[in-house]
Backbone bond lengths (Angstrom), bond angles and torsions (degrees), N, CA, C in turn:
res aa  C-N    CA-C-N  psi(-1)  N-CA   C-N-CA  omega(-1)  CA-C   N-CA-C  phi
1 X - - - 1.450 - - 1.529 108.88 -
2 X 1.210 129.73 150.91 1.256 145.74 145.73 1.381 127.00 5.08
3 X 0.897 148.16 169.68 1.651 143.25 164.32 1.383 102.88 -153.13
4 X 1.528 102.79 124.31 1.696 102.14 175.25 1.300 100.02 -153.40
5 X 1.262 113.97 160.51 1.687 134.26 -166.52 1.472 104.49 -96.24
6 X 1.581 102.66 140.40 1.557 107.42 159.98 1.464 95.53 -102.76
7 X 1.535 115.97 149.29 1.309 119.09 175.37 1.480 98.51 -125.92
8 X 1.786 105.27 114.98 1.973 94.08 -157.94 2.002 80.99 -117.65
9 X 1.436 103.67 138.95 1.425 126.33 -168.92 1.495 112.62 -131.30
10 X 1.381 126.08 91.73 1.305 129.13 148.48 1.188 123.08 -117.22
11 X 1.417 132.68 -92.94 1.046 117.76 -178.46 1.784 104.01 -88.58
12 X 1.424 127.89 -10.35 1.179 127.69 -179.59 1.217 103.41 -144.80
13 X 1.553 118.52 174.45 1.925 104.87 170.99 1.234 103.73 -109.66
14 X 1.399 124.88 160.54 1.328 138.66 151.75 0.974 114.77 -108.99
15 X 1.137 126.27 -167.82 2.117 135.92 -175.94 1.409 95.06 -161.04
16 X 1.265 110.37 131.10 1.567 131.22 163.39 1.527 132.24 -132.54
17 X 1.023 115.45 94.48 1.588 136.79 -155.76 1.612 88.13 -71.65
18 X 1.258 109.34 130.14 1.765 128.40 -179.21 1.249 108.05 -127.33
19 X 1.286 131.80 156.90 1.480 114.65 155.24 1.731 96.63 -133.75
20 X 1.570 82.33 134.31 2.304 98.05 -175.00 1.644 90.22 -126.85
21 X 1.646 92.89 154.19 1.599 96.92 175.77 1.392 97.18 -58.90
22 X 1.132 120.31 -62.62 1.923 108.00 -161.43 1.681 110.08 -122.95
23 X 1.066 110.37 -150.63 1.290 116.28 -167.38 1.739 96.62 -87.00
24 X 1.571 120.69 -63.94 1.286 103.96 160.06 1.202 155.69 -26.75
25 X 1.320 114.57 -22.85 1.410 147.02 -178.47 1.831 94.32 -102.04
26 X 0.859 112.40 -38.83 2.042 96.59 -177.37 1.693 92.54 -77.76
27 X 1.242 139.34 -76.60 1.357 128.31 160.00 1.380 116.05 10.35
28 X 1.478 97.73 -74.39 1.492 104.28 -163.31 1.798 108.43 -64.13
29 X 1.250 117.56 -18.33 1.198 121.75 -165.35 2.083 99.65 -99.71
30 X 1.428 105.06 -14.76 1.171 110.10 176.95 1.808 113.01 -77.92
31 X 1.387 96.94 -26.57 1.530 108.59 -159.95 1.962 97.77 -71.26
32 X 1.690 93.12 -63.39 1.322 112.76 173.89 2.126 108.08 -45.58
33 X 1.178 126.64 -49.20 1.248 125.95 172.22 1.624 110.11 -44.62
34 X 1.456 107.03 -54.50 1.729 106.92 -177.18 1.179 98.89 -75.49
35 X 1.364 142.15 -55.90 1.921 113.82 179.55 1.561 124.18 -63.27
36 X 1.218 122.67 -14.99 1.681 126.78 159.54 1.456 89.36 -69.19
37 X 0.917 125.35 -62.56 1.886 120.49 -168.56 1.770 108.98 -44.42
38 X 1.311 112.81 -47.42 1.274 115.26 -162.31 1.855 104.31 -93.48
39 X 1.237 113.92 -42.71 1.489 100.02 150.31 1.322 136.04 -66.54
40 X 1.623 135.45 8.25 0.818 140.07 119.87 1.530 146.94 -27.74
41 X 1.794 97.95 -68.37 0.886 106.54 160.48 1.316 149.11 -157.19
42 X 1.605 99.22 118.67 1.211 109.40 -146.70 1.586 119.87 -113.65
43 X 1.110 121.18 140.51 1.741 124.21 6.91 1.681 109.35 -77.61
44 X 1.397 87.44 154.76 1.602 91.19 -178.57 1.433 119.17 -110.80
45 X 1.702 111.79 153.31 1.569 137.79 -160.90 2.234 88.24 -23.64
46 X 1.078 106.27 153.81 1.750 121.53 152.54 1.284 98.80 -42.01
47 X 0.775 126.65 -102.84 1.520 129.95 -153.52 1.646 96.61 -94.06
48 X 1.429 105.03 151.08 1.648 120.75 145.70 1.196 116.65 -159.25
49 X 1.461 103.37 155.94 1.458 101.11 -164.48 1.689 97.81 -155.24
50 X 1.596 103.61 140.76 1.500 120.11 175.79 1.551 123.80 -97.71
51 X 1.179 125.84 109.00 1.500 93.83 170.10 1.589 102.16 -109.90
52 X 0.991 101.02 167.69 2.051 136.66 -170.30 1.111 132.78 -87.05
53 X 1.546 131.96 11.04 1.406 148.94 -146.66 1.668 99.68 -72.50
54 X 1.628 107.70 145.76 1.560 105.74 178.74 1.852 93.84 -84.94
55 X 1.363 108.64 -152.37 1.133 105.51 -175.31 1.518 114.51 -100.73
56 X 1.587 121.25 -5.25 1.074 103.44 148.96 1.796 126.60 -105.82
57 X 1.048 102.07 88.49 1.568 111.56 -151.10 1.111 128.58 19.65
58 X 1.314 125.85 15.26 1.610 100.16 -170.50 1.430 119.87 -85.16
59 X 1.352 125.43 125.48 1.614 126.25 -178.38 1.824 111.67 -42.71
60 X 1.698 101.51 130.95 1.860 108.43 179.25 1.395 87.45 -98.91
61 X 1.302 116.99 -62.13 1.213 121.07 -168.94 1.790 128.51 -159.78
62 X 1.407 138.97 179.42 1.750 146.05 -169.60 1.551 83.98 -123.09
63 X 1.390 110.14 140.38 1.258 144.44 141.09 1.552 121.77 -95.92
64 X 1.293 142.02 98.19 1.895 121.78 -162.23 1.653 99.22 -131.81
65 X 1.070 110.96 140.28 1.599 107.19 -179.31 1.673 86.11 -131.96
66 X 1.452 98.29 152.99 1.908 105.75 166.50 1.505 80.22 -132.67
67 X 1.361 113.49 152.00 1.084 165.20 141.93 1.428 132.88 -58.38
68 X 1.146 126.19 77.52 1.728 118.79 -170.92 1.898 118.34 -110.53
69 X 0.802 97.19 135.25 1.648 79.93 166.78 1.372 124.84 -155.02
70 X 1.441 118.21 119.36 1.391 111.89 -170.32 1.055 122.72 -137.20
71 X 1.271 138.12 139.81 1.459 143.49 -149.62 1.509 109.74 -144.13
72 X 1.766 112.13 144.38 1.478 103.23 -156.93 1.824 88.83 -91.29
73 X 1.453 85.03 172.00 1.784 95.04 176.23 1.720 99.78 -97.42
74 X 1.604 96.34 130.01 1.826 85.21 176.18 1.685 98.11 -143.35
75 X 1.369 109.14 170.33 1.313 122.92 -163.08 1.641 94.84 -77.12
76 X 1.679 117.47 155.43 1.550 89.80 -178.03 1.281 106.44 -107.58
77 X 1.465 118.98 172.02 1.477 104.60 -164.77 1.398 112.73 -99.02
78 X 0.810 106.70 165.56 1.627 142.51 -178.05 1.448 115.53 -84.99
């Protein structure tokens, strides 16, 4: 099979060598990596982001999630 890179980016990068029949299949295995990542741990980093590289680098594709969270200010109750 194939050999292609995860390129995982939050506060630092890592690399995780996969092998998928095709380029669709590394994607798909990129997508599934960032929601195990983020149900992991939660809440998770601002930004993250995947990239998709075959094995001789060339970019397939970005996976990018942001992270927001906001909560109103309220009086507390009584």
């Amino acid at each position: 099979m194939p050999l292609y890179l995860l390129k995982i980016s939050n506060d630092r990068e890592t690399e995780i060598e996969i092998e998928a029949s095709d380029e669709a299949e590394a994607m798909s295995v990129g997508y599934n990596a960032m929601a195990l990542f983020v149900c992991r741990n939660f809440p998770p980093p601002e930004s993250i982001s995947i990239r998709v590289v075959d094995a001789n680098r060339t970019p397939v594709g970005r996976l990018k999630m942001t992270f927001e969270m906001e909560t109103a200010v309220r009086a507390s109750l009584q």
